[in-house]
DRENTORKOL-3810 file (N, C-alpha, C; in nm, 4 decimals):
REM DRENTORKOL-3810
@n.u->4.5808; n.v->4.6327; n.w->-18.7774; ca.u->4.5796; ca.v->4.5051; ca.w->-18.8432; c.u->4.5308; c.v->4.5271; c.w->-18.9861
@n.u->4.5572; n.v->4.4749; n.w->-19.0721; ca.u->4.5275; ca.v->4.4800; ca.w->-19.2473; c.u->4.5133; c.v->4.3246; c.w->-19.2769
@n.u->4.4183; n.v->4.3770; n.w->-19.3152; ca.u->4.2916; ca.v->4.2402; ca.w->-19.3988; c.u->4.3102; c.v->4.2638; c.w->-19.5582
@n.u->4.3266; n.v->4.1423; n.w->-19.5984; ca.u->4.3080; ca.v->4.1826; ca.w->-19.7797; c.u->4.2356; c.v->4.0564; c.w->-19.8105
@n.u->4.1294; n.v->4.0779; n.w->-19.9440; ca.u->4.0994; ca.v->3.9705; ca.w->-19.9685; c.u->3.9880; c.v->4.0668; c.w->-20.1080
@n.u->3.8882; n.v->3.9698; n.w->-20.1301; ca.u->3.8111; ca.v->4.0335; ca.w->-20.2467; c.u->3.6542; c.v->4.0799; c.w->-20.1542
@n.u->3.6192; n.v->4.1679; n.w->-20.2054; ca.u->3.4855; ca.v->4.2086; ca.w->-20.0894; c.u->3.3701; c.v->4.1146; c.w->-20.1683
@n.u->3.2838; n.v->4.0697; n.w->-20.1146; ca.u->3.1669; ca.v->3.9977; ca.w->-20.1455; c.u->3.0891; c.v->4.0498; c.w->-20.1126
@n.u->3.0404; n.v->4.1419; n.w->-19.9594; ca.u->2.9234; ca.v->4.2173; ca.w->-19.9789; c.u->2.9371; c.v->4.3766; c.w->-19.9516
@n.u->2.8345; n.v->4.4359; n.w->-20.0147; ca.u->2.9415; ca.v->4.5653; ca.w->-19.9667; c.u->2.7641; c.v->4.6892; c.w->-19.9160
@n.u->2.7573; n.v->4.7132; n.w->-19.7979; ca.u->2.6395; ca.v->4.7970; ca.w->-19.7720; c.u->2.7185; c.v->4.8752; c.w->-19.7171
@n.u->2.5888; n.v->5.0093; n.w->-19.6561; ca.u->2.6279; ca.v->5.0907; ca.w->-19.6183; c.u->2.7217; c.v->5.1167; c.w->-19.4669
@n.u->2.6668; n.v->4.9937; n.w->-19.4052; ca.u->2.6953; ca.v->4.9688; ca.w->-19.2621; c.u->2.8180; c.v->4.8629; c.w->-19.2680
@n.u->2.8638; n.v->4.7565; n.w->-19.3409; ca.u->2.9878; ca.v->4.6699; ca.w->-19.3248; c.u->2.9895; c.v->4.6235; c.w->-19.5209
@n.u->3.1120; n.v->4.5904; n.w->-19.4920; ca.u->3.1870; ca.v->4.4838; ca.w->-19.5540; c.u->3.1987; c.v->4.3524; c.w->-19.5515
@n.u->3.2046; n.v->4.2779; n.w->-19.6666; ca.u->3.2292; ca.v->4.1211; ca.w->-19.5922; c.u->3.3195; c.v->4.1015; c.w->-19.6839
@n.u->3.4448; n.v->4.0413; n.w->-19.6328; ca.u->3.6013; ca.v->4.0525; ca.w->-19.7574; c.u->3.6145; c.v->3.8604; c.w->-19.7283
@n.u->3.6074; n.v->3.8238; n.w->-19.8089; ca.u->3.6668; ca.v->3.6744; ca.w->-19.8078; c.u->3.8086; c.v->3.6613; c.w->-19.8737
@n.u->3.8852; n.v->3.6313; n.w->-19.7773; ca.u->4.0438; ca.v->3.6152; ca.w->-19.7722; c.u->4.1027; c.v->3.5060; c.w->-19.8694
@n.u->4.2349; n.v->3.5173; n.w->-19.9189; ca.u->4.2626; ca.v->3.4393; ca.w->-19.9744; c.u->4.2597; c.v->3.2851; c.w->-19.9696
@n.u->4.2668; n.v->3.2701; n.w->-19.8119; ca.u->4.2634; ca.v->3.1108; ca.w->-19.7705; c.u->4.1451; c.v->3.0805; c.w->-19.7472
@n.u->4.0353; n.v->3.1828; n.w->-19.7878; ca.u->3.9298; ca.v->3.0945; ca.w->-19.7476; c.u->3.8557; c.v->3.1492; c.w->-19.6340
@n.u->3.9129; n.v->3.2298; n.w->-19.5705; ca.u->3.7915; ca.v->3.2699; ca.w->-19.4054; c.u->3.7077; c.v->3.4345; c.w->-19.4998
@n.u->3.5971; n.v->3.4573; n.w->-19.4326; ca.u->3.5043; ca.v->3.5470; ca.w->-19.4757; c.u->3.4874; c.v->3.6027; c.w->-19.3603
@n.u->3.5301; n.v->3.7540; n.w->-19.3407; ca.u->3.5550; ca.v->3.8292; ca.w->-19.2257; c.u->3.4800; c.v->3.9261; c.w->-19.2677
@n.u->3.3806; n.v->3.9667; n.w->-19.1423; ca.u->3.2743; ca.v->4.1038; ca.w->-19.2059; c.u->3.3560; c.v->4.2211; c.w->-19.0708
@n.u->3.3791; n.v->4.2966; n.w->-19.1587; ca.u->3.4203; ca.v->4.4444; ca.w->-19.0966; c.u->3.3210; c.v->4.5709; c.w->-19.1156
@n.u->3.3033; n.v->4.6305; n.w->-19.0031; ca.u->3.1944; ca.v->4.7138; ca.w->-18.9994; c.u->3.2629; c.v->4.8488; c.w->-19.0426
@n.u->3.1741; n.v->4.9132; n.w->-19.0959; ca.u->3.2171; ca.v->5.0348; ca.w->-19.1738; c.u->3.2042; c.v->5.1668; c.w->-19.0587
@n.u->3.2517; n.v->5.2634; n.w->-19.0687; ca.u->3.2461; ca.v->5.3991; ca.w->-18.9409; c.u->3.1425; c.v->5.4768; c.w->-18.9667
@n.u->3.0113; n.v->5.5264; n.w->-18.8696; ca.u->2.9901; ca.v->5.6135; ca.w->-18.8820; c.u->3.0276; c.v->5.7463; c.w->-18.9640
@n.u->2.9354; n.v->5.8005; n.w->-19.0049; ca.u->2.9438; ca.v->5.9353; ca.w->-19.0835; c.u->3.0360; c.v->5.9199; c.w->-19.1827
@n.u->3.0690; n.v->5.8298; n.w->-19.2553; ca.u->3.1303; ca.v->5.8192; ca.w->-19.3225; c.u->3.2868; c.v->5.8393; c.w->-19.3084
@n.u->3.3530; n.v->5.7952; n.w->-19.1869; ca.u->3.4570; ca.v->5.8130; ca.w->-19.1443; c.u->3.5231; c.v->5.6470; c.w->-19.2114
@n.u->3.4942; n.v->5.6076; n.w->-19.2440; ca.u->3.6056; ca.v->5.4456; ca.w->-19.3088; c.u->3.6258; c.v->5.5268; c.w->-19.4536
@n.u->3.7343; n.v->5.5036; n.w->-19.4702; ca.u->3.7812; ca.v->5.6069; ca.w->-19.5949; c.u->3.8493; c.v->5.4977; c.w->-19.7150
@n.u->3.8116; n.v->5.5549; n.w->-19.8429; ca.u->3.8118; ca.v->5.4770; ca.w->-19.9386; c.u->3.9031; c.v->5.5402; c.w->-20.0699
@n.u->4.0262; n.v->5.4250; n.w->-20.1008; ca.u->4.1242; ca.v->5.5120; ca.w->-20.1952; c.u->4.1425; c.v->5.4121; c.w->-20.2513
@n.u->4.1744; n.v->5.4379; n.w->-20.4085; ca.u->4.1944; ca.v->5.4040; ca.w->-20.5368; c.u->4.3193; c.v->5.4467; c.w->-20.6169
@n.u->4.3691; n.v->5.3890; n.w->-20.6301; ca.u->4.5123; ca.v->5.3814; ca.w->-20.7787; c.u->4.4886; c.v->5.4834; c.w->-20.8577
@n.u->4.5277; n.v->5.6185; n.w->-20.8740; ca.u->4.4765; ca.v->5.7252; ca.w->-20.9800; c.u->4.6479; c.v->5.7664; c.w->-20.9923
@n.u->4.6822; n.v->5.7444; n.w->-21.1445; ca.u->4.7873; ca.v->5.7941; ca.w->-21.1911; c.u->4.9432; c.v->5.7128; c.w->-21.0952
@n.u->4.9367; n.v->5.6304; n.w->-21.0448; ca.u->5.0826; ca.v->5.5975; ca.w->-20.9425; c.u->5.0246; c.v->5.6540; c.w->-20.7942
@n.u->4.9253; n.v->5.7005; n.w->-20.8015; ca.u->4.9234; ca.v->5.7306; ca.w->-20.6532; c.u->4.7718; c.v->5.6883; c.w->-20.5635
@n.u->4.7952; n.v->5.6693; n.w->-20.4317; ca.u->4.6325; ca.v->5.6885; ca.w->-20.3893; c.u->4.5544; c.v->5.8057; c.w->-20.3638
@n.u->4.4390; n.v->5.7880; n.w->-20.4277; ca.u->4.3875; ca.v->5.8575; ca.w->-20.3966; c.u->4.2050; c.v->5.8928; c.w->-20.3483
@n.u->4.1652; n.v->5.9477; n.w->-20.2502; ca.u->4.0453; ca.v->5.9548; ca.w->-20.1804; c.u->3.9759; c.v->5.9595; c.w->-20.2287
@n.u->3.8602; n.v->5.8555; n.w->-20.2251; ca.u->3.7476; ca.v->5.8328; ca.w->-20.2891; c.u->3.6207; c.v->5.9490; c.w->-20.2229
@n.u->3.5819; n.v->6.0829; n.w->-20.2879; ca.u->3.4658; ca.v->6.1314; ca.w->-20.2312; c.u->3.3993; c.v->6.0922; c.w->-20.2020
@n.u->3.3573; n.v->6.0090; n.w->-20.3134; ca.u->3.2500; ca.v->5.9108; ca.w->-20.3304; c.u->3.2484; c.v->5.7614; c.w->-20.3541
@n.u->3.2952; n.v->5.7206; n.w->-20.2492; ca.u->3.3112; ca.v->5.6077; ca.w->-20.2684; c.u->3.2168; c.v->5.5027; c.w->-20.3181
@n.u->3.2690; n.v->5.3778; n.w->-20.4215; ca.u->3.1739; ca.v->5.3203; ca.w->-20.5048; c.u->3.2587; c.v->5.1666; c.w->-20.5010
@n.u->3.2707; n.v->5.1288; n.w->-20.3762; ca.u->3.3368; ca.v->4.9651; ca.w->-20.3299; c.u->3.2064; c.v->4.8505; c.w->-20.3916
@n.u->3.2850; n.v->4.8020; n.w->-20.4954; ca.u->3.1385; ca.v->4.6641; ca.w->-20.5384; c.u->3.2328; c.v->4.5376; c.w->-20.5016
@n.u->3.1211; n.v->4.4744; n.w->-20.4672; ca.u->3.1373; ca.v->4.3124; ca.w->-20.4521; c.u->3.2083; c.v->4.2455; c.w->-20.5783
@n.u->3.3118; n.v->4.2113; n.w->-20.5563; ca.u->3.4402; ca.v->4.1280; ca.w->-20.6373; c.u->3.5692; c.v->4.1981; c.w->-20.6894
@n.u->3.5536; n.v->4.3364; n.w->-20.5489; ca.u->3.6969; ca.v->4.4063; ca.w->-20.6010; c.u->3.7849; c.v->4.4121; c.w->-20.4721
@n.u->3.9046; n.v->4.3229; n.w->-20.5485; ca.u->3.9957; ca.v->4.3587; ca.w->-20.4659; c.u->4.0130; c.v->4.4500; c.w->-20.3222
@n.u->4.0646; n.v->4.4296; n.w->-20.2444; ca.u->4.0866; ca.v->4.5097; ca.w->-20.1407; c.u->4.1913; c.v->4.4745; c.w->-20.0022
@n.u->4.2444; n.v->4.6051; n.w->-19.9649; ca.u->4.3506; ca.v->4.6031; ca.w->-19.8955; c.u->4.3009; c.v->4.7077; c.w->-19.7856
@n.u->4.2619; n.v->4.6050; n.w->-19.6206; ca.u->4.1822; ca.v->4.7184; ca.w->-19.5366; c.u->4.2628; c.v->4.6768; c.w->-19.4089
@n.u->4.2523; n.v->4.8059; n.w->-19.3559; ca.u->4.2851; ca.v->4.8763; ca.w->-19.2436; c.u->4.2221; c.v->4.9134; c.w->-19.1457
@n.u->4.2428; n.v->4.7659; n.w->-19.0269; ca.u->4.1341; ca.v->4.8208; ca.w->-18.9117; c.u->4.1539; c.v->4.7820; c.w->-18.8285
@n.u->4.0770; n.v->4.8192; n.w->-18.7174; ca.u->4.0901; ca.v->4.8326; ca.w->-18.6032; c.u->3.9696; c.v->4.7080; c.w->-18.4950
@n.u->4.0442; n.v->4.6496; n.w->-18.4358; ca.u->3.9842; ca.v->4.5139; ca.w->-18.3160; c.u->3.9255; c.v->4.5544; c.w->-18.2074
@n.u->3.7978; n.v->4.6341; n.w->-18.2018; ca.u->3.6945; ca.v->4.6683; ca.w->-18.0680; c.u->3.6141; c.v->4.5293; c.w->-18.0260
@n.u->3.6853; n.v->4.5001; n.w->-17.9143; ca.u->3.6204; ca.v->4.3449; ca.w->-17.8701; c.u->3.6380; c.v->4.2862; c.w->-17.9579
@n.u->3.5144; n.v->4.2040; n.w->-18.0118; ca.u->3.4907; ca.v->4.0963; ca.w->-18.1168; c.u->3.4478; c.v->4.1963; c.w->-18.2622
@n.u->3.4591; n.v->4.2873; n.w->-18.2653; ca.u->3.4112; ca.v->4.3626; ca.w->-18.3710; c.u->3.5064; c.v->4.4194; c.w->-18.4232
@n.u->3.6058; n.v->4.3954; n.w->-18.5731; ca.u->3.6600; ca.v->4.4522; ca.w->-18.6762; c.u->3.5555; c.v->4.5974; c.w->-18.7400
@n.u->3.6466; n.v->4.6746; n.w->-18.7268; ca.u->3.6250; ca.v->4.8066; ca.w->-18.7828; c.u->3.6785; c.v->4.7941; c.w->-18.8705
@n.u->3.6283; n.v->4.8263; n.w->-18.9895; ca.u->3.7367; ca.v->4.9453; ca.w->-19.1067; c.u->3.7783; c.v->5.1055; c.w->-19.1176
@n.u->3.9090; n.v->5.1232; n.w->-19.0897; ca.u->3.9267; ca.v->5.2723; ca.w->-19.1247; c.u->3.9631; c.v->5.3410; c.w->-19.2554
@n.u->4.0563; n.v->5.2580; n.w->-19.2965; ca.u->4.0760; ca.v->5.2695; ca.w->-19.4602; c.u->4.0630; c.v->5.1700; c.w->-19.5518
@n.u->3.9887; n.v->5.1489; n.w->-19.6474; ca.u->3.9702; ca.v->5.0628; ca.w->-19.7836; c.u->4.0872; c.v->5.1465; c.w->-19.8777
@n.u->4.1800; n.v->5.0053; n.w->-19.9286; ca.u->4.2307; ca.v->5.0285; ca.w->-20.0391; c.u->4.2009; c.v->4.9626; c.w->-20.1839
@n.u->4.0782; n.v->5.0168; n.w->-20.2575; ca.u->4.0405; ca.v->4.9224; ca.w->-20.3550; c.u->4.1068; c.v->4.9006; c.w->-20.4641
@n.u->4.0880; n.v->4.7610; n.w->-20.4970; ca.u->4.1711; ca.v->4.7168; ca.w->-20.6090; c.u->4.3288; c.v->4.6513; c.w->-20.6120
@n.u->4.3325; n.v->4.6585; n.w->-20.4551; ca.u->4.4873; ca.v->4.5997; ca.w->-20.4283; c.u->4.4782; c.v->4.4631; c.w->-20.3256
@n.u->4.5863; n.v->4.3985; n.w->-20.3193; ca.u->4.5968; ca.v->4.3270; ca.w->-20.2107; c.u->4.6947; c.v->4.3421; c.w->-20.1228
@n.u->4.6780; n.v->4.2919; n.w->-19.9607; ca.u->4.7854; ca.v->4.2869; ca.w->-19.8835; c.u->4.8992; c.v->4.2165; c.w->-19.9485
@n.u->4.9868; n.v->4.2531; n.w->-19.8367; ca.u->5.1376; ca.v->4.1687; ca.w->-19.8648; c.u->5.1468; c.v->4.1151; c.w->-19.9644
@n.u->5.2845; n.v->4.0250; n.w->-20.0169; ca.u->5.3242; ca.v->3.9692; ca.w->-20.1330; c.u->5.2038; c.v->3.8464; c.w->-20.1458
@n.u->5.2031; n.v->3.8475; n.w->-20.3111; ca.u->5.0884; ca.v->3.7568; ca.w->-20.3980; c.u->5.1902; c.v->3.6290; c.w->-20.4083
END
């Protein structure tokens, strides 16, 4: 499932992305640093070592529905889902 919206909070443990229409969905981030984070470099994506996700950037995420709990596996910062 892919979530896009702008992130509002951003720690080490989750995300909180508030969607275009309005709902504010917190997705929990992976252990060991397994939720992976890519950025627009030159036409292409590319892997954030170090990832540096701030509150009011764009984002296009990729995750996964355990019970009631949204995971993130990939952050795409700076983009949005589907057509604008």
């Amino acid at each position: 499932m892919w979530i896009g919206g702008i992130l509002t909070k951003v720690s080490s443990d989750r995300l909180v992305l508030k969607e275009s229409v309005g709902s504010v969905v917190t997705l929990h981030r992976l252990g060991g640093g397994a939720t992976t984070f890519f950025r627009a470099v030159a036409g292409a994506w590319a892997r954030q070592a170090k990832p540096s996700p701030r509150a009011g950037d764009p984002a296009c995420v990729e995750t996964l529905l355990d019970g009631k709990t949204l995971l993130a596996l990939r952050v795409f910062l700076g983009a949005g889902c589907g057509p604008a």
